[in-house]
Each structure stands twice: as structure tokens, then as C-alpha cells.
N, C-alpha and C positions, 0 to 999 in steps of 0.2 A: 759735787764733782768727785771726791775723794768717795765716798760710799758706791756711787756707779761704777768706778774702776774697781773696787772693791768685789763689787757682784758681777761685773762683765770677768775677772779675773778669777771668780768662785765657780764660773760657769765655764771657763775655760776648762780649769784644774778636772773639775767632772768631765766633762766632754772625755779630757787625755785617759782617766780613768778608765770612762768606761769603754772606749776605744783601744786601750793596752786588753782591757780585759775580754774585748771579741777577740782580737787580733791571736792566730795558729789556734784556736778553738773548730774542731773540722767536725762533723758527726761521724760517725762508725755508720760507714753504708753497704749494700750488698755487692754494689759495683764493687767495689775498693778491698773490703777485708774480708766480711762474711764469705763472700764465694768461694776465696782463695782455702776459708779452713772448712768449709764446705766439700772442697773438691779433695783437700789433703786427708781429710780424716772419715767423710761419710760416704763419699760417692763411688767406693769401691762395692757399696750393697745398694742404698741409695740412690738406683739411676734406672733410666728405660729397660727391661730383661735384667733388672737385678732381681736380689730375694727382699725389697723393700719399696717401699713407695718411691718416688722417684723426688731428690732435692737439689737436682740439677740448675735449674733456672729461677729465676724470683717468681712468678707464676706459679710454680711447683709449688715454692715454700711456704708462700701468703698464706694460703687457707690453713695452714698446719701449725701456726706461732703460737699457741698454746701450747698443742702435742709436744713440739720439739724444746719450748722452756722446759717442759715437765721432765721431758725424760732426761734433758741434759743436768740441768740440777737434782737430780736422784741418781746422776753417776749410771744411768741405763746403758745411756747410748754415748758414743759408739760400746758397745756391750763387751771391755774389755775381761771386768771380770775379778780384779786385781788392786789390793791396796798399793798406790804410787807411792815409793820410797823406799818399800819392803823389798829387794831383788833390784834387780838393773836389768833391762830387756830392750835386743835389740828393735822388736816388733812390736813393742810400745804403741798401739793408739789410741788410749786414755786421752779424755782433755785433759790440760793443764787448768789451775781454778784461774789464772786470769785468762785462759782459753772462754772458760765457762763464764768470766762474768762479761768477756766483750759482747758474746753471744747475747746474755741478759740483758746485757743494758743495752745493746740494740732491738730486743724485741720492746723493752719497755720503755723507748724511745720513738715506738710506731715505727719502728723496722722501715726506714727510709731507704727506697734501691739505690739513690747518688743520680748527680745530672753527667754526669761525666760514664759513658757509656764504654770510650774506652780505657778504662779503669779494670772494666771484666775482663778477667784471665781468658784462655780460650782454654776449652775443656779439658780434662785431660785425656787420654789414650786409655784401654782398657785392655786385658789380655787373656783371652779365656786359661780357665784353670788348668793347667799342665794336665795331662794323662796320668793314670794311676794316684794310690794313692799314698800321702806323706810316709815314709820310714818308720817301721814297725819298732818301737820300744824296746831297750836292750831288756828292760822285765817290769813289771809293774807290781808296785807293792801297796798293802792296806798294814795298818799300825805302824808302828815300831821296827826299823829295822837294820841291823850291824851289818854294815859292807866286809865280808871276809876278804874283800882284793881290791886296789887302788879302783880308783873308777874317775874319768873325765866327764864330768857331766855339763850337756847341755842345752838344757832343757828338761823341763818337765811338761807333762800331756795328761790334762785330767780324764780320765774315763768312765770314771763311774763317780756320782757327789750327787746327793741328795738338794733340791731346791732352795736355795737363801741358806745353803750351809755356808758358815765361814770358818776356814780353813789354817791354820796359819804353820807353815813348812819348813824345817831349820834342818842344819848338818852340825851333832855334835863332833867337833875333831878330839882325836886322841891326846892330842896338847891342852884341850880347856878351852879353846876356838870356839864359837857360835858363828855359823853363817850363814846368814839369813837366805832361805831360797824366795818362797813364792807364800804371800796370804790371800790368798782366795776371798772375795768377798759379791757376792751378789753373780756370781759364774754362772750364766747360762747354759744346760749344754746343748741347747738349740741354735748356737753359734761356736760349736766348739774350735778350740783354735791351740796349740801348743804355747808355751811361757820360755821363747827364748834366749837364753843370757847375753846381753852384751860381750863378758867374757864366759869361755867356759871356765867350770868350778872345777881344780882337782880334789877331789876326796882322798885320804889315805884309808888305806884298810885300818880297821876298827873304829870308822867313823859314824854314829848313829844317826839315822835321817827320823826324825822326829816330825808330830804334828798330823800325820793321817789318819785320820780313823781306822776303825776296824770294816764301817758297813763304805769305806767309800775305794776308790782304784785309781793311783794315780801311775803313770809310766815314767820313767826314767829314759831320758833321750841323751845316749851318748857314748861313748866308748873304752 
């Protein structure tokens, strides 16, 4: 009698086990998250009349779970351009790495869409590109170069950078200051796009902007 309670009460204790341990275990599904950073960070190129395959709907994405592990985990796509940490940008959209690995562990999870249908966001709105085009650079410089006059900067606009060059961009100040602007790494310029600051940077005159090559052209955006 004592040994049956014994093992009816070893087979309880498991049961609560392994019932605490399903219990709030959810999967990462398309309804639910993936779409949501889907929509926030790809489907401004990524859609019907974009300049990219369309990763609008679970349909769309299926056949692509390879392609789109690949490129997310090689920091492709979204094709920002830029080492995260290095600068502060208000146009930031880089994934974050736990962006990158809900993504992963959803595709290597068999990418389950969810049964819960409305869970999906509704799309977002889209706007075509304003008229004319972005503000011409207050001047654009290769190598090395001393600001003889204060200068508010903000942003920088690559224009000319050689393939898989990595770049790395600082402002020496006149006090001993280092501040870090922009390091370029993996920049396509088949998506070119400006590097805008969070806040703008004041420079004082005789501050040296450091880190550009000679064969490459970057702009200075600001006043």
C-alpha cells in the first residue's frame, strides 16, 4: 500500500512538472510577431510595386525561408549598411540580434503561420515617394578633413564607396573629444539612403573628420 502511494504520488509530482513546464510556452508564429516586424522593417521595399519581392503575406514568405534566414543572419537585409552602436540614428532599420534570432528560431521552428488569424495586424498604409529629390549636401569630402567654421551636422550621405568597403567615421574635437559618427560596413549603394542622427552633432571649427578614404565621397548633411 505504502509503495502504490509512493508511485501514484511520483506520478503526480511529474504530471505538475511537466504541466508547469508547457504552461506560457507559445511558439513565435506569423499571425502574432513575424508579420508585425515584417511589416515595420521590410515592407516598405518588400511588397506588391515595391523594388523587391513581395513578404507581405505567409503565402509570399513560405517558399523564401531559406533566402530570407540567409540574408538576415549576414546583416543583408533590411540592407542598412552600418555597424549598430557606432552613431545613433534616427532612421535606423537595422535588425536588432534578438530581432534576428525570433526570426531564426521561427524559420527553424517550421515557420508555423498561428491558428489565431486575428492576431494578424492589418497591413500597413504605404506613401509614394515625395517629389524631387532629398537636400543636396552642405559639401562632400574624401580623406581627411579640418572644419575651418562651426558646422551642425546631420547626417551623413554616402556617394561614392567602393563594394564591401568598411568604413569607420569619427570627428576629432579640438578638446581631445572623439565622436563617433558612422562605420559603414557591408553599404550597398543600390539602396542608397542617408545616416541620420538621432541628435544633430555640433562641430567646432578645428575639428577633424577622420576615416574616409581618398577614392571614396561622403556628404555632410547639415548646417
Amino acid at each position: 500500500m505504502v509503495r502504490l502511494l509512493l508511485i501514484a504520488g511520483l506520478c503526480c509530482g511529474l504530471g505538475a512538472i511537466v504541466t508547469a513546464h508547457n504552461i506560457g510556452v507559445t511558439p513565435v508564429t506569423w499571425n502574432r510577431e513575424i508579420s508585425r516586424l515584417v511589416y515595420d522593417k521590410c515592407a516598405s521595399c518588400h511588397r506588391p510595386g515595391g523594388t523587391a519581392f513581395s513578404m507581405m503575406t505567409y503565402q509570399d514568405v513560405q517558399p523564401r525561408l531559406v533566402e530570407i534566414k540567409t540574408a538576415v543572419l549576414n546583416r543583408r537585409m533590411p540592407p542598412w549598411g552600418a555597424i549598430k552602436g557606432f552613431g545613433e540614428f534616427k532612421n535606423d532599420q537595422a535588425l536588432t540580434q534578438e530581432q534576428i534570432e525570433l526570426i531564426v528560431d521561427w524559420i527553424q521552428n517550421d515557420a508555423p503561420r498561428g491558428n489565431n488569424r486575428r492576431a494578424l495586424p492589418a497591413e500597413p498604409p504605404f506613401q509614394a515617394a515625395p517629389p524631387g529629390s532629398p537636400p543636396a549636401p552642405l559639401r562632400a569630402i574624401s580623406g581627411a578633413i579640418t572644419l575651418d567654421r562651426p558646422l551642425v551636422l546631420d547626417g551623413l550621405l554616402p556617394e561614392k564607396i567602393a563594394s564591401n568597403q568598411s568604413i569607420r567615421i569619427t570627428a576629432a574635437l579640438p578638446n581631445g573629444a572623439v565622436e563617433p559618427l558612422v562605420w559603414l560596413h557591408q553599404y550597398d549603394g543600390r539602396y542608397p539612403h542617408p545616416f541620420l542622427f538621432r541628435k544633430a552633432v555640433r562641430l567646432p571649427a578645428g575639428t577633424i573628420i577622420n576615416g574616409v578614404p581618398n577614392d571614396a565621397l561622403i556628404g555632410l548633411l547639415g548646417h
